[in-house]
N, C-alpha and C positions, 0 to 999 in steps of 0.2 A: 487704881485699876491697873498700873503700871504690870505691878506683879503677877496679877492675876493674868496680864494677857502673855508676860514670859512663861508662864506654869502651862499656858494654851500652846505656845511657840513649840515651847519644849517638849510637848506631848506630843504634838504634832509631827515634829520631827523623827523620834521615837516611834512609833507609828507605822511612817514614811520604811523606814528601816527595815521593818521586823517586816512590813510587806513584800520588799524587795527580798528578802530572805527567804522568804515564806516557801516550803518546800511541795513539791505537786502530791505529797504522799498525804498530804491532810484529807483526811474524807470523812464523809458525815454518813454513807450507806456503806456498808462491807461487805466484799465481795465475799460469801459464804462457801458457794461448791460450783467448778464449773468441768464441763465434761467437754472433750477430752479434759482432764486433769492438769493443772499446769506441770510441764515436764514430762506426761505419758509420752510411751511409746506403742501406734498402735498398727497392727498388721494391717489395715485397709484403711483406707478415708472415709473417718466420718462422712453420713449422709445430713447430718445437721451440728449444730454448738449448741449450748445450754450453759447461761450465767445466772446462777443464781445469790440473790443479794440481802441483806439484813431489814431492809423497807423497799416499798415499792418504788419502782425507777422507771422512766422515761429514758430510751436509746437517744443518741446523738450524733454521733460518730462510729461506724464497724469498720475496721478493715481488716484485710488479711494479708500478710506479708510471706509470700512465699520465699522458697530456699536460694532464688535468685534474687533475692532483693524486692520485686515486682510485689508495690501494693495495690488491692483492688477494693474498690467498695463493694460493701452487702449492703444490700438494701430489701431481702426478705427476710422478715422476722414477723414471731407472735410474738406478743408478751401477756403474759397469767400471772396475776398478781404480782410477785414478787421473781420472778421465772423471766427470763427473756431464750425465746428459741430461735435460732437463726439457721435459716436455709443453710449450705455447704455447698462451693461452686462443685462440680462435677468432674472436674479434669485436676483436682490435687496430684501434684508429683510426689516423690518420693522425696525423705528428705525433711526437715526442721519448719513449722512455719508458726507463723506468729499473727494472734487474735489480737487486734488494738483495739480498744474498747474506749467509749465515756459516754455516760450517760446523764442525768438532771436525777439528784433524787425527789424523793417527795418534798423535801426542807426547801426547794430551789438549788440548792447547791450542787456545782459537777462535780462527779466523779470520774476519775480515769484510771487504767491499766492495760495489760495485758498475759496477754498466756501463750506459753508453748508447747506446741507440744508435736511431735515426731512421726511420719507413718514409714514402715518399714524400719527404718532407722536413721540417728539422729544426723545431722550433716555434721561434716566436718569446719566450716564457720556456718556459725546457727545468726538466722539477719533479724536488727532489732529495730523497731519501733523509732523514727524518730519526736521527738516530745519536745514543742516549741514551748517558752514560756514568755513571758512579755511584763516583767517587773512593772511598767508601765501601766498595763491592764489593770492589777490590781490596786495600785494609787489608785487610778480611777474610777475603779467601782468604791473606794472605800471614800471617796472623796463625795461621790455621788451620792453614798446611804448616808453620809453623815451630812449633807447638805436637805438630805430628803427626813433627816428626823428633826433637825432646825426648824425646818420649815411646821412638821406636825407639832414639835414640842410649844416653840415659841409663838409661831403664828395662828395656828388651829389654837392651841393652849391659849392663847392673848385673847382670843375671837370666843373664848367658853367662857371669858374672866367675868363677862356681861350674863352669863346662866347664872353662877352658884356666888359673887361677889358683889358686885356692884357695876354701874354704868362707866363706860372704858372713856376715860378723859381724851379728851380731843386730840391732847398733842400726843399721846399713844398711838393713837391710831396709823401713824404714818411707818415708827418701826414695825411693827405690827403687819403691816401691809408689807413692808419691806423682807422679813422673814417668811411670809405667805410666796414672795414671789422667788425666793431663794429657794425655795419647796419645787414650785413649778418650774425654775430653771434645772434643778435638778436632776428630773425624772429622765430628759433623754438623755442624762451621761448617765444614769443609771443603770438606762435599759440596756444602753449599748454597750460598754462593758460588761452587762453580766451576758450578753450575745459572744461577745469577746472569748470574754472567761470560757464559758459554756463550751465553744466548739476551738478552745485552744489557739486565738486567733491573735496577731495585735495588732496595735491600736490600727495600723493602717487598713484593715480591712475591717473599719466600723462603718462603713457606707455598704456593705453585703447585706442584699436582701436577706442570706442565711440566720446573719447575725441577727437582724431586729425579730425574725424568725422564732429563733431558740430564746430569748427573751420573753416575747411577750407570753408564749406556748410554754412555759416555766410557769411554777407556784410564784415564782416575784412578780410576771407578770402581773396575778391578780392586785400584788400588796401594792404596784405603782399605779395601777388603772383607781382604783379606790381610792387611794392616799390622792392621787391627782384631782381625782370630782371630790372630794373631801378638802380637798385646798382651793378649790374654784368658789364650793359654796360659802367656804369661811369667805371670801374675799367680798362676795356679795352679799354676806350678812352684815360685817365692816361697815357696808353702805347703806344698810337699813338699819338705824338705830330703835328698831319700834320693835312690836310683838314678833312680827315676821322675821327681824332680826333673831330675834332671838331662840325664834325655834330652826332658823336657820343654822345657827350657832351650836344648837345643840346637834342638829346632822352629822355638821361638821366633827364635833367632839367625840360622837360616836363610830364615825369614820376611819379616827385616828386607831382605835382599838379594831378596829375591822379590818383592815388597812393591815398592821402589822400578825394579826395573829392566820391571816391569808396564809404566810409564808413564812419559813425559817426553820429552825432544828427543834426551837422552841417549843413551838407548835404544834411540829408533826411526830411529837414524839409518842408515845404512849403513857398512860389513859389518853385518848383523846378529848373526853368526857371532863377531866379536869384539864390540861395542857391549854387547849384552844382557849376557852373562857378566862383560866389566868389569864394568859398573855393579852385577851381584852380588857382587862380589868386591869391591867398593868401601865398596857398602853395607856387607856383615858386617865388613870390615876397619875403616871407623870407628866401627861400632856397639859392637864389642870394644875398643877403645883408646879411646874417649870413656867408655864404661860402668866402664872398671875403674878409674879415673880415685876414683870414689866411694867405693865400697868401700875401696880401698889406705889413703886419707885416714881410714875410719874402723877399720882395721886397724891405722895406724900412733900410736892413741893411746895401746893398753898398750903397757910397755915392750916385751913378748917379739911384735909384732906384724911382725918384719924379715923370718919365712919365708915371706910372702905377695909383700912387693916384692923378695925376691930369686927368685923366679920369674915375675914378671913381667917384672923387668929381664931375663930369661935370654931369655924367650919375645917380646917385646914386637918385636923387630926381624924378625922371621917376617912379623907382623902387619903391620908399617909396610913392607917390603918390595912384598908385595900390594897397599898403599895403593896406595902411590907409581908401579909400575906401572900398574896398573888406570888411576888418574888420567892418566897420562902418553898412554897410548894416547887416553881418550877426547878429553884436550885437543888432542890429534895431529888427530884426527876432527874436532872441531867449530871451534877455531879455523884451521885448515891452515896462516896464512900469523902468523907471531909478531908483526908489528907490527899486523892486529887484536886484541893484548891491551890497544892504546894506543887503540884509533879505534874500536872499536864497545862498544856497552852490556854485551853478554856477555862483550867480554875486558876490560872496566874491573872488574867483577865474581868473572871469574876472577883477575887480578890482584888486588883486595883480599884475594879467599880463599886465596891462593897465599902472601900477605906474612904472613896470620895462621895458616900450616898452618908456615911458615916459622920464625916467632917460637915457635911450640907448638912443633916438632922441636927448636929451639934449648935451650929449656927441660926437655925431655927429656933430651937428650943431657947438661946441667948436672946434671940429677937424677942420671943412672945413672955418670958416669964422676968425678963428684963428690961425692954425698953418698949414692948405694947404702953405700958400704964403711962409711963413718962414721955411719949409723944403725946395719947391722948388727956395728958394735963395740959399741954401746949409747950412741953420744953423744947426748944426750937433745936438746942448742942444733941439732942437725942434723936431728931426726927434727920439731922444729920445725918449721925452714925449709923441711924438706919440706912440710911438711902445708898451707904456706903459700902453696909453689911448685903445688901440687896445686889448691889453690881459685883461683888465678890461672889454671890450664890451663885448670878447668871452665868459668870466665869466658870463655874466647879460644876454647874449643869450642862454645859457646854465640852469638858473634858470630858464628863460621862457619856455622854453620846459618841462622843469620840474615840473611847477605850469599846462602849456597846458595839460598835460599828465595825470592831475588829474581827469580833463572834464572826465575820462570816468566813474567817477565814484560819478555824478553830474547831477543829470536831469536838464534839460534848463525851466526857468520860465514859458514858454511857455508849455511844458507838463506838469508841476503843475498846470498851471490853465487850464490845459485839467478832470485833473484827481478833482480838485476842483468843475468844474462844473458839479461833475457828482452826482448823490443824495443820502441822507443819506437816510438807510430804515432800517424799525427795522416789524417784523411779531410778532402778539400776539395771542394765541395760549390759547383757556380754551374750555371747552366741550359746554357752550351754545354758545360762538359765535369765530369766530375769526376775523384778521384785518393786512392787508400790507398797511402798510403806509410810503409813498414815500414824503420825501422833497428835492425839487430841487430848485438852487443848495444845496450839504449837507453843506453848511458851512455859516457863520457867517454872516447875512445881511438880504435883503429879501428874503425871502421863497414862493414855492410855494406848498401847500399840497395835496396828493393825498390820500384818503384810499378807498382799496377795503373792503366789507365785505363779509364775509360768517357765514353761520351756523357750529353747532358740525358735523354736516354733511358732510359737504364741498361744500354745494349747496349754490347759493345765499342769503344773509338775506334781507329782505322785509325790510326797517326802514322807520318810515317816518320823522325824525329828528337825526343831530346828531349833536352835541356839541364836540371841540378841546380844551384843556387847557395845554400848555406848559409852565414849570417850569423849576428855576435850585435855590431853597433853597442857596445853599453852595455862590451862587452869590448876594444874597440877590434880587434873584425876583420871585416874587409870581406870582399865576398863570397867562400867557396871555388867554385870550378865545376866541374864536370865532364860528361862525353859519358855518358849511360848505353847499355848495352847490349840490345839488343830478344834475349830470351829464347827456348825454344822454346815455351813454353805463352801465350807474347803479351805476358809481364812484360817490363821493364827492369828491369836492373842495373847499381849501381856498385860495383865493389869495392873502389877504393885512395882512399879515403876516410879521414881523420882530423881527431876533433874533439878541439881539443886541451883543451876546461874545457867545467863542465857550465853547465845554464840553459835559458834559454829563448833557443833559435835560430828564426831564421825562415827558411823554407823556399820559393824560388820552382822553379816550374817553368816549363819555356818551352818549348811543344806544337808540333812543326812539324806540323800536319797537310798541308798541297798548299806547291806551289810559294806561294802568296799569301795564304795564311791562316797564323796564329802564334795557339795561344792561351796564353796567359800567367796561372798558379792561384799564389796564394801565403798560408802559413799558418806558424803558428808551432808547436815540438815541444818538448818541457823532456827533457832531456837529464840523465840523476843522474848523479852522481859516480861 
């Protein structure tokens, strides 16, 4: 066991790390279009804000940061679907201000940002946001989900071994109970950190009503109110070894799948129709094969204890079937394209957990088509190595949890290339003319361009030509040019556009207004990958 618990140390540690690192920019909803525009410049004050995002969101946090510094809460808004509209105080100055935003998405997970954007025109220092983080916070929630999947895998898991195995040996029972209560110690460092997280708090302000607040009013809410009465009734099945137990037992098992597919990215992803039910079918499938894992180990110390792992070995491939399934679809969903299991955070993680679901099946399959038969002849050096190979499994099911538990703090490929398709825009801003100019997608390939213009005015500009030339020097490419298109709504367009690397491009325009006037706007756009 020695090694198996340094391979835990080590992960743990690792972990610990990549949390502390972990950058506020991970998001699981993207923000798609919001008005004013980040970076507009507009001649009056808005009489409302509008964020719109890639799944539905729950507000948390508004403020508004005006050109003195002064932030002020909003607290009027609707939200429509995926829409959030926010009132607009009434007395905006002139000058740069700044929309601080973070919301809950549908997955539980917060998201934050902000936007600026200018009325009249822009200040001369523009005031930003400031953005606590609390390295802290997230140990803690991660410490918390991964003590709350312990508690379903091994204890709810142990407490099912009595449904689809056999009766759970006496001296089981007491780990057993011991990971049930690890479950329930859990839940409030769970809740409270992701209150924490939520409203960008740390740890010192987990005694804020706010905080337990934005928790429970969260999709995790749901996954710890369930997972918590799903770990109560295991405890109380534990105590009833009779029928009642047993269909206690089975609540409980069902629980666990209910429990986690409430909440996460997993989940709330699309199809929903298939998403939610894998992740049910995911959950009870490793809750039942991580859980029985204990029990079997403490069945196979008397000699006659073989009729437990030979129905397991009988039934266990039913079970691991459903995993593997279930799994396969939602990895289908969230990472779509296989070479994000090499390039983003979520399939480096999927990837660890795939090599250690790998090595665990490996070990399985040595158990059952190699030493099932020669325990149940009675070779004692066998019933051994099992019991050996068994506290090794518990080990390698216990990192998985562990690497699982990191997802929350990992957007799925799938909302990066939400957030990818969304468009890079840059406003240019001089007294004879100005110019929003929108390329979609913002990132690295074809382009497609939009500029509006206006005058020093704010009113339409009349052009009747206009010329695009994108650059990035530092890359060695000179300018691309092209003719845009005058639209029917008064916009220009480009369409056969490609950028071939990302960065920071610079962006000129050249304005024919009359036969003898040329005005000439140019600004720089960062382009992602």
């Amino acid at each position: 066991m020695t090694r198996q618990f340094r391979l835990i140390l080590i992960l743990l540690g690792l972990a610990i790390a990549s949390l502390t690192t972990a950058g506020q920019a991970l998001a699981h909803a993207a923000l798609t279009k919001t008005v004013p525009a980040d970076g507009a410049v507009v001649s009056s004050a808005p009489g409302e804000f509008s964020l719109s995002f890639s799944e539905p969101v729950s507000p948390l946090v508004l403020n508004l940061i005006g050109p003195d510094g002064t932030s002020r809460p909003l607290t009027r808004f609707t939200l429509s679907d995926r829409t959030l509209t926010i009132a607009a105080p009434s007395d905006l100055a002139n000058g740069t201000h700044v929309l601080s935003w973070r919301v809950v998405s549908e997955d539980g997970h917060p998201v934050g940002g902000s936007v600026l954007f200018s009325v009249g025109a822009p200040s001369a220092a523009q005031p930003a946001p400031i953005v606590q983080t609390d390295p802290a916070v997230r140990i803690a929630l991660w410490l918390g989900k991964l003590g709350l999947y312990l508690g379903l895998a091994f204890g709810i898991g142990g407490a099912a071994f009595i449904v689809w195995v056999a009766p759970l040996p006496a001296t089981a029972r007491r780990p057993i109970a011991g990971f049930l209560a690890l479950g329930l110690l859990s839940v409030p460092v769970a809740l409270a950190a992701q209150g924490l997280d939520a409203l960008a708090l740390p740890l010192s302000g987990a005694l804020q009503a706010a905080v337990w607040q934005a928790a429970t009013t969260s999709s995790f809410g749901r996954t710890v109110l369930i997972a918590a009465l799903a770990l109560l009734v295991a405890l109380i099945a534990l105590a009833q070894p009779n029928r009642s137990g047993r269909m206690l037992a089975i609540l409980a098992w069902l629980g666990t799948g209910a429990a986690l597919a409430a909440s996460g990215h997993a989940s709330a992803a699309e199809p929903q129709f298939l998403t939610r039910p894998a992740v049910f079918l995911h959950a009870v499938g490793m809750a039942g094969w991580a859980g029985a894992l204990l029990p079997l180990a403490f069945a196979l110390r008397p000699p006659d204890g073989a009729q437990a792992l030979q129905r397991f070995s009988r039934r266990i491939p039913v079970l691991l079937l459903v995993i593997l399934l279930s799994g396969a679809a939602l990895a289908i969903v969230q990472v779509q394209h296989p070479q994000a299991l090499l390039t983003t955070p979520y399939g480096l993680v999927l990837t660890g957990k795939l090599t250690l679901v790998t090595a665990l099946i490996g070990l399985g399959a040595f158990n059952r088509y190699r030493l099932t038969e020669a325990v149940v002849s009675g070779r004692a050096s066998a019933r051994r190595l099992l019991v050996r190979i068994i506290a090794a499994e518990i080990a390698i099911i216990v990192a998985i949890l562990a690497v699982a538990a990191l997802w929350r703090f990992t957007p799925p490929p799938r909302a990066i290339a939400a957030a990818m398709a969304q468009p890079a825009s840059v406003h240019i801003h001089t007294n004879k003319a100005m110019a929003d100019i929108s390329l979609t997608p913002g990132r690295a390939g074809p382009v497609t361009i939009t500029v509006s213009l206006l005058d020093g005015e704010f009113g339409p500009l009349a052009a009747k030509e206009l010329r695009l030339a994108l650059s990035r020097p530092e890359a060695g490419i000179e300018p691309i040019e092209r003719q845009a298109t005058k639209q029917a709504d008064g916009s220009w367009q480009i369409g056969d556009l490609t950028l071939p690397v990302a960065g920071r491009w610079t962006v000129e325009l050249e304005i024919l207004v009359s036969d003898f006037e040329m005005i000439r706007l140019k600004e720089t756009v960062e382009i992602r990958p």
